[in-house]
C-alpha positions as CSV (number, residue, x, y, z in Angstrom):
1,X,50.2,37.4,24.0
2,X,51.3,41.1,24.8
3,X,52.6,40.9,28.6
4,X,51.1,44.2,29.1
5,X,48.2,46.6,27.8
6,X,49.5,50.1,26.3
7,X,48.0,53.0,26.9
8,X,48.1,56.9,25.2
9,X,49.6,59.1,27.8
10,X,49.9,62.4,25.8
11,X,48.8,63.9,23.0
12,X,49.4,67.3,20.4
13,X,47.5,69.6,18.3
14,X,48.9,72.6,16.3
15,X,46.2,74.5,14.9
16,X,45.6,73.5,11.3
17,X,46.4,76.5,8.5
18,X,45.9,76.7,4.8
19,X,49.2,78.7,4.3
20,X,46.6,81.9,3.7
21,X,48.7,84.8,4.1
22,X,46.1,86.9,3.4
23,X,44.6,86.2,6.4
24,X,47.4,86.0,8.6
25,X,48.1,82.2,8.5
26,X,51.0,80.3,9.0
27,X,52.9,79.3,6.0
28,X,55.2,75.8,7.7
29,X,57.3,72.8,6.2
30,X,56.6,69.4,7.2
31,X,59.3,69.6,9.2
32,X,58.4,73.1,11.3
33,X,55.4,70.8,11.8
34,X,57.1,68.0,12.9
35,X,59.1,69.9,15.3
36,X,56.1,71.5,17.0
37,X,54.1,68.7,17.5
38,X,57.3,66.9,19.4
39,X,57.6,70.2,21.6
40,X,54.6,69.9,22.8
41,X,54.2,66.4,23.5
42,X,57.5,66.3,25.6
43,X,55.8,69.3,27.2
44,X,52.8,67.6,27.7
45,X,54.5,64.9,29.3
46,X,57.2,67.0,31.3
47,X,59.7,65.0,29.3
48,X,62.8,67.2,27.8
49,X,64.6,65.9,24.7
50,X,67.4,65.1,26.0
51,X,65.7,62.8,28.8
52,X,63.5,61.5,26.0
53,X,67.3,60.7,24.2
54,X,68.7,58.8,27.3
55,X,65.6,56.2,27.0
56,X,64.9,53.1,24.2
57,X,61.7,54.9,22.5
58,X,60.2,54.7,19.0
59,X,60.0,57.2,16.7
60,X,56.4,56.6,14.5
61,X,55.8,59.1,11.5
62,X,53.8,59.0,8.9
63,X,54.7,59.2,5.0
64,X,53.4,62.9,4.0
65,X,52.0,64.2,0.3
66,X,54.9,66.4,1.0
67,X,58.2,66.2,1.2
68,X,58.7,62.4,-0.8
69,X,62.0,60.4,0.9
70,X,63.5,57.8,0.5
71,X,65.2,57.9,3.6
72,X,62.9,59.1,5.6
73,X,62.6,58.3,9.3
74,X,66.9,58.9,9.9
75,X,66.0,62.3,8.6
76,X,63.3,63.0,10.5
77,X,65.5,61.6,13.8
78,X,68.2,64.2,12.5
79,X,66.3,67.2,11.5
80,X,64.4,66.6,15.4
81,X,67.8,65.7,17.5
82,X,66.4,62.4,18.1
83,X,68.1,58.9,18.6
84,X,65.2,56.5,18.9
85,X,65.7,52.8,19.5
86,X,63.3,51.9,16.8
87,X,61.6,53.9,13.9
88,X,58.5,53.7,11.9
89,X,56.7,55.0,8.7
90,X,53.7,53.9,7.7
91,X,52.4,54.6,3.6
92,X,48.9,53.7,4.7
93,X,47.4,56.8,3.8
94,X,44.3,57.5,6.2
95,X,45.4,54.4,7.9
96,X,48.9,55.5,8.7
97,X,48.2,57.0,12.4
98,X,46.1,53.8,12.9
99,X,48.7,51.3,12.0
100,X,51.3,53.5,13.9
101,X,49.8,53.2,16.9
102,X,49.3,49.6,16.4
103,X,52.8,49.0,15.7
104,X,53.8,51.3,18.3
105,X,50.9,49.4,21.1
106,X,52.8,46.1,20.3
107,X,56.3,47.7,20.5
108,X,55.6,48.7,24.1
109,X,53.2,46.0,25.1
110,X,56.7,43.6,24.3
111,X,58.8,46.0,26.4
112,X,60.9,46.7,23.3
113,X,61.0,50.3,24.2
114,X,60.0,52.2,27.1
115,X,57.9,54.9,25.5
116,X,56.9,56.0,22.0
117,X,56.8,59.0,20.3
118,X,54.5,59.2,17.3
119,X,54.6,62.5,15.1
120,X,50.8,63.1,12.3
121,X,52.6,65.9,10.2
122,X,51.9,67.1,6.5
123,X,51.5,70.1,4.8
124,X,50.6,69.7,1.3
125,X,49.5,73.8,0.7
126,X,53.4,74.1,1.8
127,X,55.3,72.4,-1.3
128,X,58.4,72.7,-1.7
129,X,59.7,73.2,-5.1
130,X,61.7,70.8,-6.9
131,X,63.3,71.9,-10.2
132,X,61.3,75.2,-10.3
133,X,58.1,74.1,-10.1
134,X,55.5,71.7,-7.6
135,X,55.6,68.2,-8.9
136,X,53.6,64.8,-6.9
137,X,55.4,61.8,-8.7
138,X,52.3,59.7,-8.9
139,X,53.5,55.9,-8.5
140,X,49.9,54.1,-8.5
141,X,50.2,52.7,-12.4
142,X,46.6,51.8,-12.7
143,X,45.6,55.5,-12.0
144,X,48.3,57.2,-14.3
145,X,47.0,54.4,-17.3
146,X,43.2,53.6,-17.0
147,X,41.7,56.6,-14.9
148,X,43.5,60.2,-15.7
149,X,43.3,59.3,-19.7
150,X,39.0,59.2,-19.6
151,X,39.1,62.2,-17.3
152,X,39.6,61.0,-13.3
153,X,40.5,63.9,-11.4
154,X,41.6,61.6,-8.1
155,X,40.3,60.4,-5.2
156,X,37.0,62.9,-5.5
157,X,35.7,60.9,-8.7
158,X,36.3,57.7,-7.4
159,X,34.1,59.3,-4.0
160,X,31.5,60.0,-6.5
161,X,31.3,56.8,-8.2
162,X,31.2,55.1,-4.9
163,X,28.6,58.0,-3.8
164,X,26.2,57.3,-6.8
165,X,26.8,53.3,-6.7
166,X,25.2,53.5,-2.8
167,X,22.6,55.7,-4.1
168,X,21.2,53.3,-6.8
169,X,21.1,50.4,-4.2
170,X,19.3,52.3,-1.4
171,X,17.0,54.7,-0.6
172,X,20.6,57.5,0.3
173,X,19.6,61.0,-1.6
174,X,21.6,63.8,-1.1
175,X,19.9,65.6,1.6
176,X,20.7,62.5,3.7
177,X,24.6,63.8,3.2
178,X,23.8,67.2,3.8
179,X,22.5,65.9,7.0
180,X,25.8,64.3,7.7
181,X,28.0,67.4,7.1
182,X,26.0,69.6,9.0
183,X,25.9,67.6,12.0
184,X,29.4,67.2,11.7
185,X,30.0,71.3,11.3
186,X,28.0,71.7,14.7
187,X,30.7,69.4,16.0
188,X,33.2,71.6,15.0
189,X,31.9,74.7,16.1
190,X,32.7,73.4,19.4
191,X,36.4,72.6,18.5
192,X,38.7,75.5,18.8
193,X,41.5,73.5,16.1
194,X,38.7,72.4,13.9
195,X,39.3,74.9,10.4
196,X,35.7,75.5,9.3
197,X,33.5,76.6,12.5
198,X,31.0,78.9,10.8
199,X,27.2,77.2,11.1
200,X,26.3,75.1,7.9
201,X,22.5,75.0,7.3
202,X,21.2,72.2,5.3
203,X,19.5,74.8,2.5
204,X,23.4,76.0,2.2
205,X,25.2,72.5,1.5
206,X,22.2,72.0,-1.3
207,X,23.7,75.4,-2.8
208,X,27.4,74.2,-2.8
209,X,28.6,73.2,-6.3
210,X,29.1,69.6,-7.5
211,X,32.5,68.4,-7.7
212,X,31.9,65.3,-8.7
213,X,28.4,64.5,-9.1
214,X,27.0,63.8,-6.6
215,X,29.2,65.0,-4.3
216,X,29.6,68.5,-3.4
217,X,32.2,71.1,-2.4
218,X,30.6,70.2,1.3
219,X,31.0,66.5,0.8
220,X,34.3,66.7,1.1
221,X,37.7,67.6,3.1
222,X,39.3,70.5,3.5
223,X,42.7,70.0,2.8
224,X,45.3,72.0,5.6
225,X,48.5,72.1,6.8
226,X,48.8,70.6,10.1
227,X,50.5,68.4,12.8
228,X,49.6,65.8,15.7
229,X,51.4,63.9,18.4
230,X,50.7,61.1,20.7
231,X,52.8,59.4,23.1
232,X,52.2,55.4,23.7
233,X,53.8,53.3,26.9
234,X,52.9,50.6,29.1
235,X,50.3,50.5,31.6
236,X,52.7,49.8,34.1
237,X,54.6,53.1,33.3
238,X,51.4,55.6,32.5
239,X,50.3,56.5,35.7
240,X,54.5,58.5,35.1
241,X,52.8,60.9,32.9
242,X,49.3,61.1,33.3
243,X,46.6,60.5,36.2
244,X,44.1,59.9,33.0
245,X,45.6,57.3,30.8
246,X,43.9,55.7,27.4
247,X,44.3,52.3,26.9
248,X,44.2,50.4,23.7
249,X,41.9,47.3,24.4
250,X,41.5,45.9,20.6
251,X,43.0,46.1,16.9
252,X,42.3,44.7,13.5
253,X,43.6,45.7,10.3
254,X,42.9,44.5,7.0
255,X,44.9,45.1,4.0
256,X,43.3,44.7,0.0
257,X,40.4,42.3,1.2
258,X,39.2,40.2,-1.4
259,X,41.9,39.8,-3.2
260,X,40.4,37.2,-5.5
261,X,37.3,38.8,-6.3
262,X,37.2,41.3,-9.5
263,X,33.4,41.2,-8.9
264,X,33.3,42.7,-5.7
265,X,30.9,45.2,-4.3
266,X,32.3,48.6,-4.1
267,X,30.1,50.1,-1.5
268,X,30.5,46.9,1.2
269,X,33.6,47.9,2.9
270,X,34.1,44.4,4.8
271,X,34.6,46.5,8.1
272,X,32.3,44.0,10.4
273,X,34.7,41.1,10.5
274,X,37.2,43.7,11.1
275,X,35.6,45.4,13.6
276,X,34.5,42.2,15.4
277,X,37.8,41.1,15.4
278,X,38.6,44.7,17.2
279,X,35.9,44.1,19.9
280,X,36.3,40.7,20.7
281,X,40.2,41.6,21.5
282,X,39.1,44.1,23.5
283,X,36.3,42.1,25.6
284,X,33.8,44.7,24.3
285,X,30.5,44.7,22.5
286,X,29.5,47.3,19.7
287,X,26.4,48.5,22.2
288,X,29.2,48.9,24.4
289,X,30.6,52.1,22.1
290,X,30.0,55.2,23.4
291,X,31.2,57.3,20.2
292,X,32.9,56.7,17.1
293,X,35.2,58.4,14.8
294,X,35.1,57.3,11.6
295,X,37.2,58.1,8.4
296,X,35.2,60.7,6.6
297,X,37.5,61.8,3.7
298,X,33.6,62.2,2.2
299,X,30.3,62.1,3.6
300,X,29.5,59.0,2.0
301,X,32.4,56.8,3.4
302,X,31.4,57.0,7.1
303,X,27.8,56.4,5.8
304,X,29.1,53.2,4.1
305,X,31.1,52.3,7.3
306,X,28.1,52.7,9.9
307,X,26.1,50.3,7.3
308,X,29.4,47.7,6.7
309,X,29.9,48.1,10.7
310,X,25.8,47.0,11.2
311,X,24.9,50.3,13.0
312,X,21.7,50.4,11.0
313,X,20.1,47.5,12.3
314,X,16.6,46.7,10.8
315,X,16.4,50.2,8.8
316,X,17.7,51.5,5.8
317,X,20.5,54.3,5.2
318,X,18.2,56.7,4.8
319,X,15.8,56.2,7.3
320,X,18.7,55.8,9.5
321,X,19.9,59.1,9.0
322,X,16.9,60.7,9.4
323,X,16.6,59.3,12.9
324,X,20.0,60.2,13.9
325,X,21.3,62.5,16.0
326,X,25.2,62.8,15.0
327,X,26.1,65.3,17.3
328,X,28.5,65.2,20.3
329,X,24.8,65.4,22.5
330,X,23.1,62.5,19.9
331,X,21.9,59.5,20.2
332,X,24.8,58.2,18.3
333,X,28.0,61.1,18.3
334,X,29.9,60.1,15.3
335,X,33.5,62.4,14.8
336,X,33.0,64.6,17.7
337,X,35.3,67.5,16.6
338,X,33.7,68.0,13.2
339,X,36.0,64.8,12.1
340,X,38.5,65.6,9.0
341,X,34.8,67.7,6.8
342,X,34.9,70.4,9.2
343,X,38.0,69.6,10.8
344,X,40.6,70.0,7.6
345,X,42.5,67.0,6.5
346,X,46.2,67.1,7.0
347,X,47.3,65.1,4.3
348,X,48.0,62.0,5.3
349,X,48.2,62.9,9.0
350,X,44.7,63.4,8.7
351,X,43.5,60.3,10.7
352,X,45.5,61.6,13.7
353,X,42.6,64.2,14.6
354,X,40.1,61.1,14.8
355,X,42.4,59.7,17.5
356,X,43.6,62.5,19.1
357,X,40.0,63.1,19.4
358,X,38.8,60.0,20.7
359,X,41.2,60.8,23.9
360,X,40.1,64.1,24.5
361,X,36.6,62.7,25.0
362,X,37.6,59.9,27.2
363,X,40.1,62.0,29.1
364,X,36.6,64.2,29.5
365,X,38.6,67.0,27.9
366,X,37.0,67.8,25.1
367,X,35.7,71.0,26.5
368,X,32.1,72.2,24.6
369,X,31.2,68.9,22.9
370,X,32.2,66.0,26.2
371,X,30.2,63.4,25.3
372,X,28.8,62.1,28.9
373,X,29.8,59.2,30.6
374,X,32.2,58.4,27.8
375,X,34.4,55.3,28.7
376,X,34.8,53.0,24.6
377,X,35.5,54.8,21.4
378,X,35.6,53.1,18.0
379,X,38.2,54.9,15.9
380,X,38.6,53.4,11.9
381,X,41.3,54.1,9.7
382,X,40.9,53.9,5.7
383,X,43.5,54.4,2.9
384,X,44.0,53.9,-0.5
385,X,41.7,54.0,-3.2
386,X,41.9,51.4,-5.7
387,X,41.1,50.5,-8.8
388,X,37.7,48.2,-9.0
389,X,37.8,48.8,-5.3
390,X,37.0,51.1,-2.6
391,X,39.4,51.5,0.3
392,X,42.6,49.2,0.3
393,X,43.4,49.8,3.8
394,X,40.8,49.2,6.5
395,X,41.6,49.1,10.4
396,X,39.3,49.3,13.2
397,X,40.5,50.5,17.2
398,X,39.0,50.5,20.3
399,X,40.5,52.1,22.9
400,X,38.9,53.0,26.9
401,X,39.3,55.2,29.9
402,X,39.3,51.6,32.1
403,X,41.3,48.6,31.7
């Protein structure tokens, strides 16, 4: 077992953009990302580089939409003026900041490095341009041969096939999403880095056009530009940089579950097991959660976590959702800051925001939306859509204000 318990010290938000000149936003690389996010977390922590440089750290990233190495985490380590002891990259999609701070948790827990360092950046309205013109190299063969050719359009079809799927076994209609986003948009209204902050009525989401029935323009991300950083050490060193440290009680992660089973059941996410595995490593029960944020690329995914995670109980979705109050002041506050829907998804730095989240409220800095008392969050991380599947990657964290 891990000799100590780590624990989130610092965190970083730049303010998310979609490279809109025409209304005055930022236009950044990955890398001007990068290199903000890592100024302000040494600032956060009263850490300069070079001080960061003289000490065995880790150096996490995630793999962005944009720019495509294969060499990545030595350039990112150049392009910053780092020298970390160990580096990172995790290709796990809205899982990556998850597993990072997993890997990193164990990496300090171990005393393998004193501190580390892990950068959310992407900015996929930023491409470069390769060759004259903007080109994704799309490796996932099953995609490129047996879902483009009869008329896929990515990740939002395969949302909507999962989306109508739910709806034919349950009583979910699509005012029951509606519900969703709009709880989430009040959320964000109380977020000053959250993108879209302008109230969302019910009566406007049923207005927003289909993008891929059923789903609408409101059922799913906004994609931005944008960057995150936290810093991870040992609970024996935290109290160095912060009188409020976050400690990571419990993990699980589950990679392509049911390997064996072509017959599976698209909207069961297997997230209980997972989850249960999470809680019982951190000593915790689920009535012990005092908010969750949970991957909501679309509104249907969190819905098809709370059922997989056995929030509903005795009810049904729909019923469930009727008598639920998502807000940061609910009965049950579900992705606090307007989660990735209101928030904006940073390509796949996206699932940073969930975390970085999650400490804000349990630091009780999370300024118009504290939830009270807060002391256990429940973060999940998803990733990959496959093929005669739903999400490939699934990880569950808990992490609390107490030890």
């Amino acid at each position: 077992m891990p000799a100590s318990r780590a624990a989130i010290v610092g965190y970083s938000i730049i303010k998310p953009s979609r490279a809109r000149k025409d209304r005055g936003e930022e236009v950044l690389s990955t890398e001007q990302y990068q290199a903000l996010a890592l100024t302000s977390i040494l600032g956060s922590l009263g850490l300069a580089k070079r001080e960061l440089n003289s000490m065995r750290f880790l150096l996490g990233l995630n793999h962005p939409l944009w720019p495509h190495a294969l060499i990545y985490s030595s350039e990112v380590a150049s392009n910053l003026g780092l020298s970390p002891s160990l580096s990172i990259v995790s290709d796990h999609g809205g899982m990556s900041a998850l597993h990072l701070l997993v890997e990193a948790s164990l990496a300090v827990s171990l005393g393998e490095v004193e501190i580390a360092v892990l950068i959310g950046a992407d900015s996929p309205l930023t491409p470069a341009t390769p060759m004259g013109k903007w080109r994704l190299d799309r490796t996932w063969r099953y995609e490129l041969n047996y879902e483009i050719p009869l008329g896929m359009i990515g990740p939002i079809s395969e949302g909507g096939l999962l989306a109508t799927r739910y709806m034919s076994l349950t009583d979910l209609k699509q005012e029951h999403l509606g519900t969703f986003a709009v709880a989430l948009r009040r959320n964000a209204q109380q977020n000053p880095f959250a993108y879209l902050r302008e109230p969302l009525s019910l009566d406007e989401y049923m207005k927003s056009p289909y993008i891929a029935y059923p789903l609408r323009l409101l059922d799913a991300v906004i994609p931005v530009n944008g960057a995150f950083a936290l810093a991870v050490t040992s609970e024996e060193l935290a109290k160095r940089y912060t009188p409020n440290p976050v400690y990571v009680r419990g993990h699980a992660i589950r990679v392509n579950a049911e390997p064996e089973n072509e017959l599976r059941e698209v909207t069961d996410l297997k997230m209980r097991d997972v989850a249960e595995e999470a809680l019982r490593r951190a000593g915790l029960r689920m009535r012990e959660i005092d908010l969750f944020q949970l991957y909501d690329d679309f509104t249907v995914v969190p819905l098809l976590q709370m059922d997989s995670l056995g929030l509903l109980g005795e009810s049904s979705i729909g019923k469930f959702v009727e008598n639920t109050d998502f807000t940061y002041a609910g009965n049950l506050p579900v992705n606090t800051g307007g989660g990735q829907l209101s928030g904006g998804q940073a390509g796949t730095a996206g699932g940073f925001g969930l975390i970085v989240e999650a400490v804000k409220q349990l630091r009780g800095e999370a300024e118009g939306r504290q939830v009270k008392g807060a002391r256990n969050a429940l973060i999940t991380g998803l990733g990959g859509l496959g093929y005669n599947n739903n999400l490939l990657n699934k990880g569950v964290l808990v992490i609390s204000n107490e030890k």
